[in-house]
C-alpha positions as CSV (number, residue, x, y, z in Angstrom):
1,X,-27.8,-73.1,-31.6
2,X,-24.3,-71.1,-30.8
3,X,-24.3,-68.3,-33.2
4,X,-21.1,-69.0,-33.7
5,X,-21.4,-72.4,-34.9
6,X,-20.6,-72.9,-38.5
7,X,-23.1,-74.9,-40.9
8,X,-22.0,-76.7,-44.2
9,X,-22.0,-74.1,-47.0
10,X,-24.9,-76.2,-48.8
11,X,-26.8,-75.9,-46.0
12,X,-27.2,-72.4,-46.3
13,X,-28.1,-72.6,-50.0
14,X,-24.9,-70.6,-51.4
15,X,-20.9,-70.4,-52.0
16,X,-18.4,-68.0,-51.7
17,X,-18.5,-68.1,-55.6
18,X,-22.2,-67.3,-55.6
19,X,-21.7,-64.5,-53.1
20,X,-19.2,-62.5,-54.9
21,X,-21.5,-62.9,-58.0
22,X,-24.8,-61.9,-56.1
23,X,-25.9,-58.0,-56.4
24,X,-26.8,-55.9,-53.6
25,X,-30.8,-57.2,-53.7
26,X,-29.9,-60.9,-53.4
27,X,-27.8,-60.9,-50.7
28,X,-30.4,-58.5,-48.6
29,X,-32.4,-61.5,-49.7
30,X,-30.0,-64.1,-48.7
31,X,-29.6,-62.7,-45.7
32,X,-33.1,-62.5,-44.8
33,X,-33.7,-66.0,-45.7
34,X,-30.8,-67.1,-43.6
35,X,-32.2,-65.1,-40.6
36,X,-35.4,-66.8,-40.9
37,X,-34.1,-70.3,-41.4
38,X,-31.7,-70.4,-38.6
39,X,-32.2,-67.0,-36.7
40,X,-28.2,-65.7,-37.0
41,X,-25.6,-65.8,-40.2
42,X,-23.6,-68.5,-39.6
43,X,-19.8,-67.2,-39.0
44,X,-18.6,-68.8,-42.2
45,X,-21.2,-67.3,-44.3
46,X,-20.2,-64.0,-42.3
47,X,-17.3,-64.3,-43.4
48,X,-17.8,-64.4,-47.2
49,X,-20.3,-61.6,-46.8
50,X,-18.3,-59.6,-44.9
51,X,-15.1,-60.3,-48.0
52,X,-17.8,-59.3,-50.8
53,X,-18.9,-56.6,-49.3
54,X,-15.4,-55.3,-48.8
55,X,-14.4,-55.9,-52.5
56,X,-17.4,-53.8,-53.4
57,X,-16.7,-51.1,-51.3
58,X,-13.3,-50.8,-52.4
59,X,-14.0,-50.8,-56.0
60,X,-16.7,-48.1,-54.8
61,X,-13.8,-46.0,-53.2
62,X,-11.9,-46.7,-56.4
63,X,-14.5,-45.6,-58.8
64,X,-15.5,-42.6,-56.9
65,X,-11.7,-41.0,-56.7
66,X,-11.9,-41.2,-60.4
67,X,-15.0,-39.5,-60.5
68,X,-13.6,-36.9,-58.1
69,X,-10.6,-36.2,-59.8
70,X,-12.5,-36.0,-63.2
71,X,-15.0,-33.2,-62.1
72,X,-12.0,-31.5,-59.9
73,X,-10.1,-31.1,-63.2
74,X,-13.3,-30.1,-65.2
75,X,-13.9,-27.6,-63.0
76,X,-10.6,-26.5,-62.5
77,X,-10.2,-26.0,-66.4
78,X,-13.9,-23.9,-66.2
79,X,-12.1,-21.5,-63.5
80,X,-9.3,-21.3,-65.3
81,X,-11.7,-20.0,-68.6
82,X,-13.9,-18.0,-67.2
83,X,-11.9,-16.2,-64.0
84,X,-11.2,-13.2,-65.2
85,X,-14.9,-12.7,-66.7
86,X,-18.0,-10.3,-65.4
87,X,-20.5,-13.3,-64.3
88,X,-18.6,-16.1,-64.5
89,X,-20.2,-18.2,-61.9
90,X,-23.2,-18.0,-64.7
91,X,-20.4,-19.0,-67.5
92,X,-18.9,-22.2,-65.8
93,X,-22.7,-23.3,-64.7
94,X,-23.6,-22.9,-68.5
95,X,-20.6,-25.0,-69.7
96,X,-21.3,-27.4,-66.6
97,X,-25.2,-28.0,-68.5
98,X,-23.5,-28.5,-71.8
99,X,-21.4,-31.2,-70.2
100,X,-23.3,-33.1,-68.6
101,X,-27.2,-31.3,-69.7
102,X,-27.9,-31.0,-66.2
103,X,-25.9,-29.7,-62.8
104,X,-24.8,-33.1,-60.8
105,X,-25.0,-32.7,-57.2
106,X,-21.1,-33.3,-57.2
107,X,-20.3,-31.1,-59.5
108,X,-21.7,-27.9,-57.8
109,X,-20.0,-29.1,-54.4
110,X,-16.9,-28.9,-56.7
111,X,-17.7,-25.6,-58.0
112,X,-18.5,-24.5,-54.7
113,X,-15.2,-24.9,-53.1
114,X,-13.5,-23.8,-56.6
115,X,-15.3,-20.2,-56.1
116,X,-15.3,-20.3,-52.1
117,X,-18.8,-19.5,-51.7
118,X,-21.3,-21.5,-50.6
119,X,-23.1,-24.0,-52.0
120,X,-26.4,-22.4,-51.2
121,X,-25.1,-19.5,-53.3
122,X,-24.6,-22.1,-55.8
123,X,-27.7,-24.1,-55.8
124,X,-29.9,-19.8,-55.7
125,X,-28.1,-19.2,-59.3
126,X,-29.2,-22.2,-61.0
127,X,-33.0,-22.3,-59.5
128,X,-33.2,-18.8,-60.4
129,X,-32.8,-19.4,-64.2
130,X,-34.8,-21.4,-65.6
131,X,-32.3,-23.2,-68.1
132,X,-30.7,-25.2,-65.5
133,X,-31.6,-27.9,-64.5
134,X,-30.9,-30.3,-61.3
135,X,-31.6,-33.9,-62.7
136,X,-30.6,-35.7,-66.1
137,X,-32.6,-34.8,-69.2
138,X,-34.8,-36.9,-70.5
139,X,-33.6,-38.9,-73.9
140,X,-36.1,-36.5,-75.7
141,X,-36.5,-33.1,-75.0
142,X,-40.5,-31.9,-76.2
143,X,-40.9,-28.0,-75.7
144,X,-43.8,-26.1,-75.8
145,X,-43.5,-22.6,-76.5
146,X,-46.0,-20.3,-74.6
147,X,-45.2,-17.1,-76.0
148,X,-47.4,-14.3,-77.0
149,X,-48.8,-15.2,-80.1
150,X,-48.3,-18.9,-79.4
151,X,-50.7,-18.5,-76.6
152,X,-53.2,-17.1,-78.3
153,X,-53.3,-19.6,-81.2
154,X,-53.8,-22.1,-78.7
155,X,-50.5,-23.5,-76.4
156,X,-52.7,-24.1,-73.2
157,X,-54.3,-27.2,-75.5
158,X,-50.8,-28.3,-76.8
159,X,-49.4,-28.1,-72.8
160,X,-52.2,-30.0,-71.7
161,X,-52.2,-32.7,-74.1
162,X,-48.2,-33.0,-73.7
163,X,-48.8,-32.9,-69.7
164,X,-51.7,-35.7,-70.8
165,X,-49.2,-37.8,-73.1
166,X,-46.0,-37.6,-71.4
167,X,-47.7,-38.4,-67.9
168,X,-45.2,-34.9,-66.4
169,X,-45.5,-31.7,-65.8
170,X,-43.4,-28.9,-67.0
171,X,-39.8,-28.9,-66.4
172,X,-40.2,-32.9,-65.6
173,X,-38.8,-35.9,-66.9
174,X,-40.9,-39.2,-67.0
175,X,-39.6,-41.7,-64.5
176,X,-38.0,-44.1,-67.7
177,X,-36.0,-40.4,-68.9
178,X,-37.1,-41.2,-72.1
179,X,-38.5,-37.6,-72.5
180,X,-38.0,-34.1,-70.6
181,X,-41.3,-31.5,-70.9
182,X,-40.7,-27.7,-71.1
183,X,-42.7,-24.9,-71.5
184,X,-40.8,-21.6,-72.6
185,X,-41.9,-18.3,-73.1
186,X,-40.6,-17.1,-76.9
187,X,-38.8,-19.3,-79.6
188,X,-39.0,-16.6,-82.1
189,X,-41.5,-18.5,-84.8
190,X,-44.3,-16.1,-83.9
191,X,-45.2,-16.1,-87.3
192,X,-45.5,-20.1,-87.3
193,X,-47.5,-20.4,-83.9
194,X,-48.1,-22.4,-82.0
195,X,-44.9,-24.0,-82.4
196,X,-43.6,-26.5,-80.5
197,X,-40.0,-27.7,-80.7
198,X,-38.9,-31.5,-80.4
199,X,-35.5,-32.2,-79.9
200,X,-34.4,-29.2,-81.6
201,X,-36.9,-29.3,-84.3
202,X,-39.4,-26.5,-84.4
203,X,-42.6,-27.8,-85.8
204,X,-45.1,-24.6,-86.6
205,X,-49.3,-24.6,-86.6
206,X,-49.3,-27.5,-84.7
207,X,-52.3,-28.8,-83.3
208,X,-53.2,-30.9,-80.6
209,X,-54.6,-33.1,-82.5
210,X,-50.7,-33.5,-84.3
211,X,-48.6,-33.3,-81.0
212,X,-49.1,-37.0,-80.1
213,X,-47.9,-38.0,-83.7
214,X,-44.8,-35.7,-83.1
215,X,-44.0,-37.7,-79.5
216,X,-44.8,-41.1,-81.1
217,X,-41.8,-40.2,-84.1
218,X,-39.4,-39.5,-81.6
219,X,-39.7,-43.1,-80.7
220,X,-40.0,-44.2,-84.2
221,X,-36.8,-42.4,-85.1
222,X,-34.9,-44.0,-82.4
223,X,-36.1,-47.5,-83.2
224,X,-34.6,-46.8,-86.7
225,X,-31.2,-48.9,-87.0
């Protein structure tokens, strides 16, 4: 069969309405199907693809120069903040984490060409503390604290059964972002260790017995209307 031979639409199994309505997985699918079937896209169907496709891509283009010239002005009002200060890289990547409560990729290529340094400069800073973090926090943030005297009243059993529970290690987020594990060296409660903190709630003398009731009422709460 020519591959340039056009079949009735039906035949196929779609429409152009279908097409533009389709997301990215069923028209892979489609088009596998259609190679299959007939062992080339039929120039009409082409043809609706290729229109969808371009649609998407310029609402893509559209959405992302938005984006752009969002983080361009954050950043540009950071800068402007925080220029004349000792450190400031530090002070724009701190208000960057309250923003957003992570570092976006984009945001540090922004603040990169803001500082003119590079973004490897960039991306040494905020591995090197431990407060910032590369991917979105989790909905819940459960914190351990492994200080001193809460390591001696037992935070190795509270880590482990959090690692157990939460299915993560420290400084991880389970895959659904529900909740974000950390393990930090002092809260300053020593005199309620072990303490562990749940989305800014210190809870002190906790056991591990307690710590998967604590989790589970994070989920309670949020189930609340």
């Amino acid at each position: 069969m020519n591959p340039h031979q056009t079949l009735p639409v039906e035949e196929t199994g779609t429409t152009p309405a279908a097409i533009a309505h389709s997301d990215e997985a069923a028209l892979l699918n489609l088009l596998d199907d259609i190679e299959r079937r007939h062992g080339f896209v039929p120039r009409e169907l082409a043809e609706q693809l290729t229109k969808s496709i371009e649609v998407r891509l310029e609402r893509l283009r559209r959405l992302q120069g938005r984006l752009h010239s969002t983080v361009r002005r954050d950043i540009e009002e950071h800068l402007e903040r925080w220029k004349d200060e000792e450190g400031n890289l530090i002070m724009v990547l701190h208000a960057i984490q309250n923003q957003h409560g992570y570092i976006p990729r984009e945001v540090a290529m922004e603040l990169s060409r803001g500082f003119g340094v590079k973004l490897a400069r960039i991306y040494e800073v905020i591995t090197f503390y431990h407060y910032f973090k590369l991917q979105p926090p989790g909905q819940h943030n459960v914190v351990v604290c492994n200080g001193t005297a809460c390591y001696l009243k037992g935070a190795a059993d509270l880590i482990n059964e959090a690692r157990t529970r939460l299915g993560v290690g420290e400084g991880q987020t389970t895959a659904d972002r529900k909740y974000h594990f950390d393990v930090v060296r002092c809260i300053g409660c020593c005199g309620m260790s072990p303490a562990v903190v749940l989305d800014g709630k210190t809870h002190g003398r906790v056991k591990s017995s307690d710590l998967g009731g604590l989790i589970e009422g994070l989920a309670r709460k949020e189930a609340k209307p």
